[in-house]
N, C-alpha and C positions, 0 to 999 in steps of 0.2 A: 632448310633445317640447320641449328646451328652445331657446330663440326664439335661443341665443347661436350665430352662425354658427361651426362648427369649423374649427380651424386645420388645413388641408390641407397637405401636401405634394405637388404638382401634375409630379412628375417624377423618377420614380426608375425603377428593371431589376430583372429577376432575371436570372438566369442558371444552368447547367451546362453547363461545359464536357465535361464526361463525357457529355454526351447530344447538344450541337451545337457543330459547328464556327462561329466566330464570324470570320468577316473580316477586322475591324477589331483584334482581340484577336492580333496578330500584332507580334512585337518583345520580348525581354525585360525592355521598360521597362512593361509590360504585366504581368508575373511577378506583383503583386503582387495583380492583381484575376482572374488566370486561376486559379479556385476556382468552387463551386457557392455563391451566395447566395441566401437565399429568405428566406417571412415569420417566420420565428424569429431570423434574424439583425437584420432589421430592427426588430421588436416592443420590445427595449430600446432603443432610438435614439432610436423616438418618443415613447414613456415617459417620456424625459429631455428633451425638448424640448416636451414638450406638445401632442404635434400626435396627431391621432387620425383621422385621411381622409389616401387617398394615390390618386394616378393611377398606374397603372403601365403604363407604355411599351412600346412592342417593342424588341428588338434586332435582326432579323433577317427577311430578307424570307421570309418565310413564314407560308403560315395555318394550319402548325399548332403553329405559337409561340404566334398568336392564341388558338385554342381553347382549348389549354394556360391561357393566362391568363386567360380568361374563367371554366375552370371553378376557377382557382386564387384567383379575386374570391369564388366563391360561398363558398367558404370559410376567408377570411380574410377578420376582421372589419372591420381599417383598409382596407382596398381598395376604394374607392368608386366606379372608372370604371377598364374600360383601354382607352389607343389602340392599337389594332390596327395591321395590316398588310393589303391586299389588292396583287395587281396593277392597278394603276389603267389601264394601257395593254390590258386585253385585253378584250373587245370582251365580254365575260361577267360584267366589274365587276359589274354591279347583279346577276346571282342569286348572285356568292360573299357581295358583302355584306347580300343576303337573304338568304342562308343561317346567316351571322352570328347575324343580327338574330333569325333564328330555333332559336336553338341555346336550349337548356334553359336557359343563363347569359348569351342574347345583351342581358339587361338591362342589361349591365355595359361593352358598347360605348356609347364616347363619343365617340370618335375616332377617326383612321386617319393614320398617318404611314411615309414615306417615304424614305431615306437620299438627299436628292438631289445632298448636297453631295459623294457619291459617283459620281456619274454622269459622262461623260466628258461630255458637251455640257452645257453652263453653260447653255443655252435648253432645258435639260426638260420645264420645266413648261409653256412655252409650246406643246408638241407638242398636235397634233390630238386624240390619243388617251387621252395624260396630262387634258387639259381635259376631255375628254367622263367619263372618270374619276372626277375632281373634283365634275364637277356629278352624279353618280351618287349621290355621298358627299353632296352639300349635299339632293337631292331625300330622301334617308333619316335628314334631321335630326341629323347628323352633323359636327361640325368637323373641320379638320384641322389638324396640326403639322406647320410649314416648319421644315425641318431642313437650314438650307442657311449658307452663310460668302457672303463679300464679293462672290467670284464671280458666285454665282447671284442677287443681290440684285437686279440688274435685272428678270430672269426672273421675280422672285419679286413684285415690284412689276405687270408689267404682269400675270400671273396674279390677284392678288384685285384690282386695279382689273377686271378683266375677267367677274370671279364675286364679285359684291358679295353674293349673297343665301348666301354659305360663310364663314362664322366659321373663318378661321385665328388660330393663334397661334405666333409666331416662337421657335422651341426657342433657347435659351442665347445670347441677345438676337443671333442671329445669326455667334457664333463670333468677335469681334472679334480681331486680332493685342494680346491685351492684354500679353503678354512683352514686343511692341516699345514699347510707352507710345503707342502710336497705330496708326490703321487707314483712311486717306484714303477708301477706296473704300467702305469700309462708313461712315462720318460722312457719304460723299454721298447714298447710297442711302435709309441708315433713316426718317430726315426726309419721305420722298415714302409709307413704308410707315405712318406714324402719322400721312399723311393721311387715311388710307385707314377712315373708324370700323369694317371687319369684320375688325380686327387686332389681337389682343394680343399681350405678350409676357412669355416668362417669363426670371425673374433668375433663371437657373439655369446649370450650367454653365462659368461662371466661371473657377475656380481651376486650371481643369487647361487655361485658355487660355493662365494665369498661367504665371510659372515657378516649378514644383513645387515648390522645396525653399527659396523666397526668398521668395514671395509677401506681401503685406501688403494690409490693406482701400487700404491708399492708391494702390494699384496698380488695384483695382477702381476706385475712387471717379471716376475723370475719364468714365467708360462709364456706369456705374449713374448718374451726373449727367446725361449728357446721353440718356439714356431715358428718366428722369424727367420731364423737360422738353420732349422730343420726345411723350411719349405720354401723361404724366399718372396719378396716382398709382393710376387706377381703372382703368386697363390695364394693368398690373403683377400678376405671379402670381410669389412663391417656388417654388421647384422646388431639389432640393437635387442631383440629379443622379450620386446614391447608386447603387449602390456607387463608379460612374467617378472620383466623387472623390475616393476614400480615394487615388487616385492622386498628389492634393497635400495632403490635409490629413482631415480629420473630419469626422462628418456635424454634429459642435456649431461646427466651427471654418467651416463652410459660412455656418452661420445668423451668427454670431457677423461673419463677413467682411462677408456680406451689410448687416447692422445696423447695422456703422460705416462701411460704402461709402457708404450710402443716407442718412444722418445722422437730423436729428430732424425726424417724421412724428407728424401726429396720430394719435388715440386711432381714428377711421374709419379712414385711411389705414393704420395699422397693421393692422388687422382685413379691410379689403381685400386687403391685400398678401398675409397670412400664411391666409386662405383665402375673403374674401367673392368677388373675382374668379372664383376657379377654380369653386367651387359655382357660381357663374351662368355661366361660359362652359361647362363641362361638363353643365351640367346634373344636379350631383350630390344626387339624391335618394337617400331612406332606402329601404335595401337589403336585399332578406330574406335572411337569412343562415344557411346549415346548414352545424355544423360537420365533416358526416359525406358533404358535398357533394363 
């Protein structure tokens, strides 16, 4: 095998809308990504950027998105881990996610993520049942993805100060108001979650915080600064956040944005960023792969 760590993309979707309703996928500013995407769409993307490992996410709270994606890992060859989806509040968490683990393609669970920033109580995560959930997830070797805005950032803090032995990592550095050029409540918060060493986070996401049709890296560059500096360049994962983003730009104008936000990084830092993190926080080993899976 060759020793050179592969550049991952650490956060992308598929999707059919012809097969599920999507929630979030509501509004005709929406129109342009309300399509079926899958891994033939994506396979030139990463051809042209070089990247050859990908995480693929849920959209939807359901586990048989999940499954769906686990057996869609076994055969497609970039697809190296996907975070799943369970009910983390029901009191059954640990045999759904044995059941996962035990699926023909449960190799390809890595994680398990959650929509919280959709939740009407801003203290979610703090619930009884959400936490006993959690550590469900951390006892089956498993990370998770906080998928939460300014809001929930307290919730979010006292949650992995409280479950130190669960590797999270913060989806789309948290959702910052980056359209307004600043975000008070999330610049308070972040700071106390990169105290925290069981936290990374991924530069993903970005541009569609941005304002779509104006955007510039200089518009990232004051957020992507102070992450870097809050958490350090070896808690940092690319995530392109594909297809959401063709809602402001490209999947080359993602990496390209990213590149000049984040400025000049070493020749490590660079290879951390673009995939050594994500292989070691996922856990992403070599994969058996059938393409009739």
């Amino acid at each position: 095998m060759n020793d050179r760590i592969e550049r991952i993309d650490a956060h992308h979707h598929f999707w059919d809308p012809d097969r599920y309703a999507y929630p979030w996928m509501a509004g005709r500013e929406m129109d342009p990504v309300r399509r079926a995407f899958g891994p033939g769409d994506m396979q030139p993307l990463l051809d042209a950027a070089d990247i050859t490992g990908t995480v693929l996410v849920q959209t939807l709270s359901d586990g048989g998105e999940t499954r769906e994606f686990l057996r869609l890992a076994a055969s497609t060859p970039f697809v190296r881990g996907v975070v799943g989806w369970v009910d983390l509040t029901s009191p059954q968490v640990g045999d759904a996610l044995d059941a996962l683990l035990a699926d023909d393609n449960g190799r390809f669970l890595v994680g398990i993520r959650h929509q919280v920033h959709d939740e009407r109580d801003p203290n979610w995560l703090c619930r009884d049942d959400v936490r006993r959930g959690l550590r469900a997830v951390a006892d089956r070797g498993l990370s998770y993805d906080l998928l939460v805005r300014a809001r929930e950032l307290p919730a979010a803090v006292a949650t992995v100060k409280a479950l130190p032995e669960l590797n999270f990592v913060v989806d789309h550095i948290a959702k910052p108001t980056i359209a307004a050029g600043a975000d008070g409540l999330w610049a308070q918060w972040m700071p106390a979650l990169a105290q925290c060493p069981n936290v990374t986070v991924k530069l993903s996401g970005m541009i569609t915080e941005a304002a779509w049709a104006s955007w510039t890296p200089n518009d990232l560059r004051p957020f992507v600064s102070r992450i870097y500096q809050w958490f350090g360049a070896d808690r940092l994962m690319f995530g392109s956040d594909w297809p959401v983003c063709l809602l402001a730009g490209t999947y080359e104008s993602v990496i390209e944005g990213l590149t000049a936000a984040i400025g000049t990084l070493s020749a490590a830092e660079i290879a951390a960023l673009f995939g050594g993190t994500a292989h070691a926080f996922y856990r992403l080993g070599d994969r058996t792969v059938s393409s009739g899976a």
